[in-house]
C-alpha positions as CSV (number, residue, x, y, z in Angstrom):
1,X,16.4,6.0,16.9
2,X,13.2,8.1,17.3
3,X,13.1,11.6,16.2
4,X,12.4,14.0,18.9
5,X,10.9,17.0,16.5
6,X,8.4,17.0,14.3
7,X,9.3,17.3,10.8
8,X,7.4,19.6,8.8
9,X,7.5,18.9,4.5
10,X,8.8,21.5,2.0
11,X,10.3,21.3,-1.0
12,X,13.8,23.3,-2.8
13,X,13.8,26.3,-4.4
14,X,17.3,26.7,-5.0
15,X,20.5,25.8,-3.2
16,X,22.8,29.2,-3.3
17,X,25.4,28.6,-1.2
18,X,26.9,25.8,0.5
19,X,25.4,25.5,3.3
20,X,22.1,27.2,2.8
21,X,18.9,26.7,0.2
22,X,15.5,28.7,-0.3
23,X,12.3,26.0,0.5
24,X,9.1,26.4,-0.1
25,X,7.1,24.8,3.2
26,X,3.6,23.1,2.5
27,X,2.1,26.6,3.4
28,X,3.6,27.9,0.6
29,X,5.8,30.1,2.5
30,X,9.1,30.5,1.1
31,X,12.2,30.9,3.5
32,X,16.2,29.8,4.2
33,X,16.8,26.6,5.6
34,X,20.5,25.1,6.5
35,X,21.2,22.2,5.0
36,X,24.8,19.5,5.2
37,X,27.2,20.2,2.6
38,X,26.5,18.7,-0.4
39,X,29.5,19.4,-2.5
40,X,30.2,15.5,-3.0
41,X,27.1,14.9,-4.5
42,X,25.9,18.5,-6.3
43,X,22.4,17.0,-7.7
44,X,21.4,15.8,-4.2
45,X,19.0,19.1,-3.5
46,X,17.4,20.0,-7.3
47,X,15.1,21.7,-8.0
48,X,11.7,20.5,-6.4
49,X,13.2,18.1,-4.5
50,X,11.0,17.0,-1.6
51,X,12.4,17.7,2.1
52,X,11.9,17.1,5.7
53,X,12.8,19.6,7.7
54,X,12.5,20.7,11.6
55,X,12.7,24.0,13.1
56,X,15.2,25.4,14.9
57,X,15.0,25.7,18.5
58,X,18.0,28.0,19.1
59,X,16.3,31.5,18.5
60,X,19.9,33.1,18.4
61,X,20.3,31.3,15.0
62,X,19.5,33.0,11.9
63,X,18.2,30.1,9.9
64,X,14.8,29.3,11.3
65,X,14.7,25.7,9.4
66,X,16.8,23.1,8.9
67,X,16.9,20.1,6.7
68,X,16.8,16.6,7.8
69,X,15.8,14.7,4.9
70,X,16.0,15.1,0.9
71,X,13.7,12.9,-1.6
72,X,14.5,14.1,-5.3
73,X,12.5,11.2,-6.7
74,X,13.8,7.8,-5.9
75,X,13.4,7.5,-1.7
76,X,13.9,9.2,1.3
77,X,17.6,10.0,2.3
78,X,18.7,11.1,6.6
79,X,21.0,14.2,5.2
80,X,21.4,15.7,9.1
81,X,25.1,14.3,9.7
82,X,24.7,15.2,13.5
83,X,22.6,11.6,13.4
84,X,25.0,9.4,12.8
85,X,26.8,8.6,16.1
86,X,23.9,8.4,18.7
87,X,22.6,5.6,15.3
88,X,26.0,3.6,15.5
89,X,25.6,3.8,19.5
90,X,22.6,2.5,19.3
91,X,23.0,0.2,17.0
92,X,25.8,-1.5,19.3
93,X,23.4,-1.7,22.0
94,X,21.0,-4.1,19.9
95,X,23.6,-5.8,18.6
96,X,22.5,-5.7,15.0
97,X,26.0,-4.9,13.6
98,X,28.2,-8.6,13.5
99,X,31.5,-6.9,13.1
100,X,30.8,-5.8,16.5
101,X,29.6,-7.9,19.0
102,X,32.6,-9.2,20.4
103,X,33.5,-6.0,22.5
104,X,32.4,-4.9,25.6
105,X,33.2,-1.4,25.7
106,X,32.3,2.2,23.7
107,X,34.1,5.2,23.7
108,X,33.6,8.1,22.4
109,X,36.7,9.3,21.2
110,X,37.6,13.1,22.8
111,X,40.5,15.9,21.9
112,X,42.5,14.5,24.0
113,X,43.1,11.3,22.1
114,X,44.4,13.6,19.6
115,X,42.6,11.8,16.7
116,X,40.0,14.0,16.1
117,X,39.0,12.5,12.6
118,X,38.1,8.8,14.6
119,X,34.5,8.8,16.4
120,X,34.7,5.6,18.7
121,X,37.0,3.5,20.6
122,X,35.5,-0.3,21.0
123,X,37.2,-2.5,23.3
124,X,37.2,-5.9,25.1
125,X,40.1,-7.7,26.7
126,X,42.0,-8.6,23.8
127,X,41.7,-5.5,21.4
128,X,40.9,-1.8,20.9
129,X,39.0,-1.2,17.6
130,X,38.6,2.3,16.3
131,X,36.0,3.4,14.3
132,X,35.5,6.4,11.4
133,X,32.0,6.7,10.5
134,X,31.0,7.5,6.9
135,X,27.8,8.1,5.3
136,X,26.8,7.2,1.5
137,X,24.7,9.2,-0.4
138,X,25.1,7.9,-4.2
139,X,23.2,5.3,-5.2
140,X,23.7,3.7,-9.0
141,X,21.7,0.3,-9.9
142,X,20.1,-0.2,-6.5
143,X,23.6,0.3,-5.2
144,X,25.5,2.3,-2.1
145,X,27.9,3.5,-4.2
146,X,31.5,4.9,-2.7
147,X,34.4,6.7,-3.1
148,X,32.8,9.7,-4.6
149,X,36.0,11.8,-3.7
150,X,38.4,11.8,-1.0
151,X,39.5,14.7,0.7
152,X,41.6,16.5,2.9
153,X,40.2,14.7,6.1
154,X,39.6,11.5,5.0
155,X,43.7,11.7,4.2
156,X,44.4,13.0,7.8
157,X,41.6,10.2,9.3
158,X,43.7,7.2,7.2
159,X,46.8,8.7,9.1
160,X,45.4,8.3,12.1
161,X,44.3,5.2,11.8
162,X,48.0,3.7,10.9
163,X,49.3,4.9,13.8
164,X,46.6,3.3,16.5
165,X,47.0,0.0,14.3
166,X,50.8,0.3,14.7
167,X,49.8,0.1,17.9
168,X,48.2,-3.1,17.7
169,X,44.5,-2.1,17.4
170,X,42.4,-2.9,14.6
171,X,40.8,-0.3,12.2
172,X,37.4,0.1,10.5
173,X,35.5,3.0,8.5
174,X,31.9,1.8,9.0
175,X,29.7,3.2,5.6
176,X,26.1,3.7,6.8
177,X,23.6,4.2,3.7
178,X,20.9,6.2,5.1
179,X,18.2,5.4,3.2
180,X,15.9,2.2,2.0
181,X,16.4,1.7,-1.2
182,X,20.0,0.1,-1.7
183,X,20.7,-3.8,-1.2
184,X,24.2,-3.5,-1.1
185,X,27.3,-1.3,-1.3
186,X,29.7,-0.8,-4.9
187,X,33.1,0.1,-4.1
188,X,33.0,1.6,-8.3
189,X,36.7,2.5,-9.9
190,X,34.7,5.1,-12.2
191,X,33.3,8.0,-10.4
192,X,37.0,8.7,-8.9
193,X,40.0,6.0,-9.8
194,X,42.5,8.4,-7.6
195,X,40.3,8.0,-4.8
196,X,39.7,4.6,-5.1
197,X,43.3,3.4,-5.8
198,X,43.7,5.2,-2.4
199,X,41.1,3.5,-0.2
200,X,42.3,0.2,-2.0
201,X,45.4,0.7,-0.8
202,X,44.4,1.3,2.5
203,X,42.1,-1.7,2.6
204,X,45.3,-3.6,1.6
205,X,47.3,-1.9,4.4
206,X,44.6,-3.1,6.9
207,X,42.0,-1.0,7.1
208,X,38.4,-2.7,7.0
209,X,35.6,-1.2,5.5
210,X,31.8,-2.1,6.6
211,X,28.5,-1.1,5.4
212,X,25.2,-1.3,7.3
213,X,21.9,0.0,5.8
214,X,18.6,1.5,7.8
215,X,15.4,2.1,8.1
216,X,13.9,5.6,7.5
217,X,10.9,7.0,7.7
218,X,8.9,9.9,9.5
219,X,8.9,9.0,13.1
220,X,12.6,7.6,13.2
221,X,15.7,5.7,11.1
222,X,17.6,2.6,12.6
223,X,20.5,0.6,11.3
224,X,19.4,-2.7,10.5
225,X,21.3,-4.8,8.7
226,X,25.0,-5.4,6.9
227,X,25.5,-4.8,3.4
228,X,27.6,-6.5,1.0
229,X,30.6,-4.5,-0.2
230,X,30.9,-5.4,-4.1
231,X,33.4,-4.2,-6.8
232,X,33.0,-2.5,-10.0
């Protein structure tokens, strides 16, 4: 997937509220920026972090910049959430993800499915397979590392998910690393053993979980290849 901005560099100031950080552009102007919510991972945006980030074509916002991309050190990591479907989409298309070549069919999925925390349908003339997409930002050891925490909505997207697989279709949270510099993915007990006793009981219950990694860099980032899920 080709970026269709031009990023411009800057690095953090500080991040002061949730949602919004002073940066320093290569000008040496200083200025807001929005940036994703980084409460799961507090340490993502320190202090002199490098960052992508792209202006803001929508002059009725406030925020003139907005952050794309965060390096505090050890690689380049695609923050912009926004991303991630048009990435799975087209990573169907080439058919670089195994899990899902078999069907025929995407769907986004709309309010009137009522499952507003699922993002596609897949389907061919056996099966419907519904799909939660999740991206990792931790990294230990060379390592995607999840569950960090799990919250409110991840509880209300494993609901939903039980009750299209009681209906017979099959279920998967696909965990895309955004960035180059993991080889696989650590499903770790440590960070959060409530959260992980959780999301092992829902593998057990059915629920598959997938990881596919990318390629990032200036001009673009593409999924590219499945990662191993390991345990810790």
């Amino acid at each position: 997937m080709n970026f269709n901005t031009t990023f411009l560099k800057a690095t953090v100031i500080q991040r002061y509220k949730r949602l919004i950080m002073d940066i320093r552009l290569d000008d040496d102007t200083q200025t807001q920026a929005f940036c994703s919510d980084d409460n799961v991972f507090p340490n993502l945006y320190s202090k002199g972090a490098d960052l992508w980030v792209s202006r803001v074509s929508d002059h009725t916002r406030k925020l003139r910049y907005e952050v794309q991309a965060v390096n505090k050190g050890d690689g380049w990591v695609m923050v912009n959430q926004c991303i991630f479907p048009k990435l799975f989409v087209e990573a169907l298309r080439n058919r670089v993800m195994p899990d899902f070549v078999s069907y025929t069919k995407v769907r986004r999925v709309v309010a009137a499915d009522n499952l507003p925390h699922l993002d596609f349908e897949l389907s061919n003339l056996q099966e419907k397979c519904y799909i939660s997409l999740r991206p990792i930002y931790n990294k230990q050891d060379g390592k995607a590392v999840f569950p960090s925490k799990v919250n409110l909505l991840d509880m209300e997207m494993f609901e939903e998910m039980k009750k299209v697989r009681a209906n017979g279709a099959r279920t998967v949270v696909v965990l895309i690393v955004p960035r180059v510099d993991c080889v696989e993915t650590l499903f770790s007990w440590t960070i959060d053993p409530v959260s992980a006793a959780r999301i092992y009981d829902e593998a057990k219950n059915g629920l598959e979980f997938v990881s596919y990694g990318c390629n990032l860099d200036k001009k673009g980032i593409n999924i590219t290849n499945k990662l191993n899920i390991c345990m810790k």
